[in-house]
ROZAVO-74257 format. One record per residue (C-alpha): y, x, z; residue number from 1; residue in one letter. Coordinates in steps of 0.02 Angstrom, whole numbers, plus 32768, in hexadecimal, padded with zeros to 4 digits. Layout:
N
REC     yy     xx     zz   num   residuo
REC      Y      X      Z   NUM         a
...
% end
This chain:
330
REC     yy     xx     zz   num   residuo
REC   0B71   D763   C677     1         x
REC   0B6E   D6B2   C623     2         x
REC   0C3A   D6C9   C603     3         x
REC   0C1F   D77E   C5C3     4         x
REC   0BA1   D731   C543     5         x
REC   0C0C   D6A4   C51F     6         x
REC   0C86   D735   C4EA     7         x
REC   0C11   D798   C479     8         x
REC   0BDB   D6EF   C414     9         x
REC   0C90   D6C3   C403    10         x
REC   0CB8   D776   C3C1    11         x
REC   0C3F   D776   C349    12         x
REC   0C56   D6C2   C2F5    13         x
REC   0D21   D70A   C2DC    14         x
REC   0CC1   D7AA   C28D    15         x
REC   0C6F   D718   C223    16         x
REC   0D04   D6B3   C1E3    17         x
REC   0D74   D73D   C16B    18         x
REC   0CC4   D76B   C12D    19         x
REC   0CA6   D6BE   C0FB    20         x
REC   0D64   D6A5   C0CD    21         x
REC   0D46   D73A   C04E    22         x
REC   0CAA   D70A   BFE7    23         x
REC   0D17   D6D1   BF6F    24         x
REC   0DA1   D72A   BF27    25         x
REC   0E40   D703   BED8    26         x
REC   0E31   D77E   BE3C    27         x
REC   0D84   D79D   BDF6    28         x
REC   0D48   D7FC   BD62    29         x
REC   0CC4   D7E4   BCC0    30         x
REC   0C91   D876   BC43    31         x
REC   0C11   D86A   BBAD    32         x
REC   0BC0   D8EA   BC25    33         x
REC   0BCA   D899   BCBF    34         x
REC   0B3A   D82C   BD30    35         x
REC   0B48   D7A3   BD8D    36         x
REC   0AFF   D7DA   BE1B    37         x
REC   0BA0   D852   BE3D    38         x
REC   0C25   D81D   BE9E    39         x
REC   0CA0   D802   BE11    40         x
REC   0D16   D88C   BE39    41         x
REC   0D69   D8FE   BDB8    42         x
REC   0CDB   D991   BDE2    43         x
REC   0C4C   D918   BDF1    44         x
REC   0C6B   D883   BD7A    45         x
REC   0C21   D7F2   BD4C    46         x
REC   0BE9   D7C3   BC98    47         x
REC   0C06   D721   BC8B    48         x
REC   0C87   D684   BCA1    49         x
REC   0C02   D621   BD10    50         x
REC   0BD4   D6C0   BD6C    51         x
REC   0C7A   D6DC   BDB1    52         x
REC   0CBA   D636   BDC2    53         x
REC   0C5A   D621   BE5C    54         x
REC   0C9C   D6B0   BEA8    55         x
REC   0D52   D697   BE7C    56         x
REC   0DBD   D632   BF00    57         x
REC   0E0A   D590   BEC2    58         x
REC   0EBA   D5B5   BE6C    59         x
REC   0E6C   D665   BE3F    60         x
REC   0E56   D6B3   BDA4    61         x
REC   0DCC   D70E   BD40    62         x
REC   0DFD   D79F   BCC3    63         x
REC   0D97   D800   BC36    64         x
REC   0D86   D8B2   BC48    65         x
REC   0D68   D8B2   BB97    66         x
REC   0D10   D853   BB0B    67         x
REC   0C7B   D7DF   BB26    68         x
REC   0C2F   D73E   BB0B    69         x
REC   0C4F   D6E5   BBC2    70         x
REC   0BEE   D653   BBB5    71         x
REC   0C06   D5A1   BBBF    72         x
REC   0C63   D559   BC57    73         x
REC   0C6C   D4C1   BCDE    74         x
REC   0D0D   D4C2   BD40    75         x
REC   0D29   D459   BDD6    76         x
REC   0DCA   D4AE   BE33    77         x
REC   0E62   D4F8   BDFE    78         x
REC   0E3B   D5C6   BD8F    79         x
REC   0E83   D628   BD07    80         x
REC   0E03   D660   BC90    81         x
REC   0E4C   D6F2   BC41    82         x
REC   0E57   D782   BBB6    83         x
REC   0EF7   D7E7   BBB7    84         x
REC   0EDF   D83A   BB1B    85         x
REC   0E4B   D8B6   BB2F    86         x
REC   0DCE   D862   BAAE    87         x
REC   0DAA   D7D9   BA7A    88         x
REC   0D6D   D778   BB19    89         x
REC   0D07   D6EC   BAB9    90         x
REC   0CA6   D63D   BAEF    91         x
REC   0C10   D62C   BA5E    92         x
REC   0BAD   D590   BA74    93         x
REC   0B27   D514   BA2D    94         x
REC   0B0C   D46D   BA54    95         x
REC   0B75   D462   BADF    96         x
REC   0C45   D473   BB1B    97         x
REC   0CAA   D511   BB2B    98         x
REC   0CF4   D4EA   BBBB    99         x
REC   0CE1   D454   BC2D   100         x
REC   0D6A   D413   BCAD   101         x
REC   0D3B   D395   BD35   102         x
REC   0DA9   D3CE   BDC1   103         x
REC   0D68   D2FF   BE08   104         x
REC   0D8A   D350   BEB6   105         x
REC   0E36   D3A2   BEAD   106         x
REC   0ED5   D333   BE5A   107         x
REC   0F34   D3B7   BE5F   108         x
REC   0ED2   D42A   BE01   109         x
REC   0F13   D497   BD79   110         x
REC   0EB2   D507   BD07   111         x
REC   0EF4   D58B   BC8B   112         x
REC   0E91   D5C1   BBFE   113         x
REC   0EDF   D660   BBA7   114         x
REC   0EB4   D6DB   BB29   115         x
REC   0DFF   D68E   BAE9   116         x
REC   0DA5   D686   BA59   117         x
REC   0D39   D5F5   BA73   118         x
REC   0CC3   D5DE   B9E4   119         x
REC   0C41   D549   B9A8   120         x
REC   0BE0   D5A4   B955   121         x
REC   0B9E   D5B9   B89D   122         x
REC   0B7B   D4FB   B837   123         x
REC   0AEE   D4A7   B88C   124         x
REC   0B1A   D4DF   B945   125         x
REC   0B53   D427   B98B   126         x
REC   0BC0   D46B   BA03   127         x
REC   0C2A   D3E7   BA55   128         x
REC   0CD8   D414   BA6F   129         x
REC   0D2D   D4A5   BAA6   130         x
REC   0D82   D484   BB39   131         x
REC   0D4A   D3C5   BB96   132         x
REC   0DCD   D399   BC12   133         x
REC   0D86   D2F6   BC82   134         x
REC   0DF5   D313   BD25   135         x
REC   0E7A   D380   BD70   136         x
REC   0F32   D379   BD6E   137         x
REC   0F6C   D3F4   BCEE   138         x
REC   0F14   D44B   BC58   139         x
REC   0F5C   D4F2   BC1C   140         x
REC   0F25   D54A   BB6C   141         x
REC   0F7F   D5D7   BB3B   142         x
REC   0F56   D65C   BAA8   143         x
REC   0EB9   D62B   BA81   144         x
REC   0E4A   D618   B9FC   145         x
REC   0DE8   D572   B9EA   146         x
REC   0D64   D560   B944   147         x
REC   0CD3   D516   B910   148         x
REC   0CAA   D47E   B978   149         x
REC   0C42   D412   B901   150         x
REC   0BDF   D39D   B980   151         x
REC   0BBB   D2D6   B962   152         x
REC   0C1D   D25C   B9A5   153         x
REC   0C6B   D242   BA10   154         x
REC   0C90   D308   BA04   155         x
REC   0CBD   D374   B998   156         x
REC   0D6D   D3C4   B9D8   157         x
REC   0DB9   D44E   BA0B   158         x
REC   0E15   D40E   BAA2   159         x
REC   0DF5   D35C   BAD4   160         x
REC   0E57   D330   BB65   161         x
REC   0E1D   D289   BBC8   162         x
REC   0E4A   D264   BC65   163         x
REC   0E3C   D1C2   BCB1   164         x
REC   0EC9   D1B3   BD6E   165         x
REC   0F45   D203   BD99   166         x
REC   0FD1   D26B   BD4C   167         x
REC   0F9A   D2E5   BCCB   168         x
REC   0FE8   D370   BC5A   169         x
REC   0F89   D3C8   BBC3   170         x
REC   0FF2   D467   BB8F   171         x
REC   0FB8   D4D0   BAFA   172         x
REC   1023   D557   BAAC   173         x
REC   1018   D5E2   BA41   174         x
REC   0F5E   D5B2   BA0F   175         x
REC   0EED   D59D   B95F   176         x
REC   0E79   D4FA   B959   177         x
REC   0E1A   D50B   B8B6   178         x
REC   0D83   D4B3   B884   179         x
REC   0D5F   D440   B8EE   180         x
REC   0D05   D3A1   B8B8   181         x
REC   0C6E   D32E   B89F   182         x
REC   0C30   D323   B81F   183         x
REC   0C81   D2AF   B7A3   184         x
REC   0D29   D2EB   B7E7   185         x
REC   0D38   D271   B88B   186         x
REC   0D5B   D2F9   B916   187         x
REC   0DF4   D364   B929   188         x
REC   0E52   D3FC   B964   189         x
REC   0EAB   D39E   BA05   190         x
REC   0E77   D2ED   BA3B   191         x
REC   0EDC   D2A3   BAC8   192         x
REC   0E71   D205   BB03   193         x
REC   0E73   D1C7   BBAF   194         x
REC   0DBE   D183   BBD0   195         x
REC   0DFB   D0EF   BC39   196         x
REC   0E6A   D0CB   BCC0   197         x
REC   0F2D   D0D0   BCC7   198         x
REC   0F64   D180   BCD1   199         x
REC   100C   D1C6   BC93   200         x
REC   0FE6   D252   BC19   201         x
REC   1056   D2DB   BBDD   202         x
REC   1055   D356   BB4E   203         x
REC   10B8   D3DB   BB1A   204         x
REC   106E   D44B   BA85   205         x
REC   10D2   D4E3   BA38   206         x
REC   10BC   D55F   B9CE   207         x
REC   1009   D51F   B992   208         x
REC   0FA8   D51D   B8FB   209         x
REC   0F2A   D493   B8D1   210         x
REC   0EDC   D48F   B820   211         x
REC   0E2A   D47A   B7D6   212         x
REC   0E08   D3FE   B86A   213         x
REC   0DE3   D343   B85D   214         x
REC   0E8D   D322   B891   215         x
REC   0F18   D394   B8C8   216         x
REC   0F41   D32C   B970   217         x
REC   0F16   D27C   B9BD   218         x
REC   0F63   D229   BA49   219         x
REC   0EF1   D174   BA6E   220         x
REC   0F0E   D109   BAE7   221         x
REC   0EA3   D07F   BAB5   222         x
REC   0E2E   D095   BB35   223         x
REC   0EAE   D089   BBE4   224         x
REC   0EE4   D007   BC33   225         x
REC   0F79   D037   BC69   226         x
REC   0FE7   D0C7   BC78   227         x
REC   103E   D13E   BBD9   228         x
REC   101A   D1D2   BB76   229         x
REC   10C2   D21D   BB30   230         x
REC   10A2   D2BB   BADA   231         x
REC   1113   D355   BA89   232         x
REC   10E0   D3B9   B9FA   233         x
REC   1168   D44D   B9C1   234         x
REC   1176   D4F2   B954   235         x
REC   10C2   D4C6   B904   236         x
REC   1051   D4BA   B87D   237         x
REC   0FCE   D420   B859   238         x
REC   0F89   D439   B7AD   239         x
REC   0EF5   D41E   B744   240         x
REC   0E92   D3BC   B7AD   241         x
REC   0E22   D342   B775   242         x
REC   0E80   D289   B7C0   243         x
REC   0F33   D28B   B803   244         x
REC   0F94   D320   B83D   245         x
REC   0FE3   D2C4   B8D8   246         x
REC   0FAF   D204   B90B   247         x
REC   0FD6   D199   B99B   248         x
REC   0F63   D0FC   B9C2   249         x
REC   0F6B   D073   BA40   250         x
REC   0EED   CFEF   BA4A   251         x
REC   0F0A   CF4B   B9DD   252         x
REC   0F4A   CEFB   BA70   253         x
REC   0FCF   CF7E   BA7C   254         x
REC   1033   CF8C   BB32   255         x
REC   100B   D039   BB54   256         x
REC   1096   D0BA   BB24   257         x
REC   1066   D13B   BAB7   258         x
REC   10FB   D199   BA79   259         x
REC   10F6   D24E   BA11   260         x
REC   118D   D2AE   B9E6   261         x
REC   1189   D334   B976   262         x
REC   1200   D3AF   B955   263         x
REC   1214   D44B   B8DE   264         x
REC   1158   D445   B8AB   265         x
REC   10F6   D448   B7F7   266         x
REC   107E   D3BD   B7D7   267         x
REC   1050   D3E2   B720   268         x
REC   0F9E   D3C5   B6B6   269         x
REC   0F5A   D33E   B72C   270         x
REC   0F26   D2A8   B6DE   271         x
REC   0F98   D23B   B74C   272         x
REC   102F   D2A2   B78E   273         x
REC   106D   D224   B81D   274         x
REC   0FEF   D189   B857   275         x
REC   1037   D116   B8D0   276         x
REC   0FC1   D097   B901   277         x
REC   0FE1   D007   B988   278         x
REC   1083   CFAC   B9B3   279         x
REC   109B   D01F   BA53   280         x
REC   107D   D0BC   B9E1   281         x
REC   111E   D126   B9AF   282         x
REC   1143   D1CE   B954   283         x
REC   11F7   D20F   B96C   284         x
REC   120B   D29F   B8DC   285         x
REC   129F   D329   B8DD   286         x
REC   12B5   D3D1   B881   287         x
REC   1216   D3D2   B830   288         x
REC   11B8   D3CC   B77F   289         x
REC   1139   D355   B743   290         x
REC   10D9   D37C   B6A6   291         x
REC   1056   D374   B605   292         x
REC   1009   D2E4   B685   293         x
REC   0F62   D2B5   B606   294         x
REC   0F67   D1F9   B63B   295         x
REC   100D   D1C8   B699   296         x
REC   10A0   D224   B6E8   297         x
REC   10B1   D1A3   B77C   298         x
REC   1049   D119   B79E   299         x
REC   107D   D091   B81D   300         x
REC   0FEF   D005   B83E   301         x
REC   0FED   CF71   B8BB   302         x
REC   10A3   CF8E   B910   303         x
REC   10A1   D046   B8F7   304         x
REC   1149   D092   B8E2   305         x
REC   1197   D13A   B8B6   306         x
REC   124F   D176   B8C4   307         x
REC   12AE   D215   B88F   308         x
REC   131A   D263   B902   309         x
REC   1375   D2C4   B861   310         x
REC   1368   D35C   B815   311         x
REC   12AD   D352   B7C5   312         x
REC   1271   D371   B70C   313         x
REC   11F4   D317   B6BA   314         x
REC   11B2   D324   B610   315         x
REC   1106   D303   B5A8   316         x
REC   10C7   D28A   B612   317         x
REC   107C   D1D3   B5B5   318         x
REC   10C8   D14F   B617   319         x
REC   0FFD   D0FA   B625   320         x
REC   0FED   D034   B64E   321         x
REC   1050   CFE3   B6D7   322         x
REC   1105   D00C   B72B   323         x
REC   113C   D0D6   B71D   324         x
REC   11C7   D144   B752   325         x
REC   122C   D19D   B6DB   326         x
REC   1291   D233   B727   327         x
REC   12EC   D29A   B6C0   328         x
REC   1296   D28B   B62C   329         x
REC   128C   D309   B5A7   330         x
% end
């Protein structure tokens, strides 16, 4: 008797386990209509980012039935937040990040973001940033929409991308960053800043547009201690933002590699088209146009250098204090 009830208990913790195994699934679901409470599931949906998140699997992926505002999220494993053209499938905040990415548990951890509109908010909201990446391996953003965050420093971007170990990747394509910055102009469309640390960065960004910001793109490595950030930037648009269109910056001591190349890309109405900054800062240029900079076309300060790798046009841009690069002047 004490076997056969051995045999029952055993039985029913193996009933147990695929129930447990299954509380989370791999695809989940969010509708403007939906309710948390649901099980995520394209009949019963959820209705918003955080809802589902904690009933999708790790390396899952969360879809929009159709438009909404999803809410703000925290990730901390590998997703794919998602809108495959139904509506827009929007983020609108105040006062606080779009999206937030501290996968401090999970190196490997990749996250795709595809298809949002991910919003700030009206003048006065003081969002943060729009997507806050702290940890993970690789950061995905693909056809998205990214406006209107205005918050105080140290915020006030649309995707600010700091990790601090390891071996990281930021990849953003096909995607709008407009209007984001502090006030006075000091925040940006994409800031690449490790926090600390000696991690080895990569970037590749195509097919993006980033105007109206504080600055089109940053990489900044003054703050690690060891380590690289060597970034890409091709078939794009920085224009009209309020400080440099593109700018690379290493810390006075210099040491740290920080290298952009740019190919086949417009950088036209910033103030400063090209800014390299630091003697380990460099800015290889090919098969693009620089112009109607307000200030200077390039600037190159404390070691900063800039090469073209041919085929580039530059016109109407004042050559501003210190030593420039002219390519192909017209």
């Amino acid at each position: 008797m004490k076997t056969r009830g051995l045999f029952l208990v055993l039985a029913c913790a193996a009933l147990l386990v695929p129930s447990l195994a299954s509380a989370q699934a791999t695809r989940t679901w969010i509708s403007g209509v939906g309710d948390d409470v649901n099980p995520c599931s394209r009949t019963a949906p959820c209705k918003t980012f955080p809802g589902a998140i904690v009933k999708t699997a790790a390396g899952g992926e969360i879809d929009t039935l159709d438009p909404g505002g999803f809410g703000a999220v925290t990730v901390t494993k590998a997703i794919t937040l998602a809108d495959e053209g139904v509506g827009e499938g929007g983020i609108l905040v105040a006062g606080t990040n779009g999206i937030t990415i501290n996968c401090s548990t999970d190196p490997t951890c990749t996250v795709v973001v595809r298809g949002l509109q991910i919003d700030g908010g009206p003048i006065g909201s003081n969002s943060l940033s729009g997507i806050k990446f702290i940890a993970g391996k690789t950061l995905i953003v693909q056809n998205c929409v990214i406006r209107n965050f205005t918050g105080g420093s140290p915020n006030g971007y649309g995707i600010w991308f700091a990790p601090s170990s390891g071996t990281a990747q930021l990849i953003v394509d096909h995607t709008t960053l407009q209007n984001n910055t502090q006030p006075g102009g000091t925040g940006g469309g994409i800031f690449v800043q490790p926090s600390s640390g000696s991690p080895s960065v990569t970037v590749a960004i195509t097919n993006t547009v980033s105007s109206n910001n504080g600055f089109g793109f940053r990489a900044d490595s003054s703050l690690m201690s060891g380590g690289s950030i060597y970034s890409t930037i091709s078939d794009s648009t920085l224009s009209q933002n309020q400080n440099a269109g593109i700018a690379a910056v290493t810390s006075a001591s210099g040491g740290i590699t920080n290298v952009v190349a740019i190919q086949r890309t417009t950088i036209s109405h910033n103030p400063i088209g090209l800014n390299a900054n630091g003697s380990a800062a460099a800015l290889h240029i090919g098969n693009s146009i620089l112009f109607d900079s307000t200030t200077q076309g390039v600037k190159l300060v404390n070691g900063g250098t800039a090469d073209s790798t041919g085929g580039n046009t530059f016109f109407n841009n004042p050559t501003g204090p210190g030593p420039t690069l002219t390519i192909n002047s017209f």
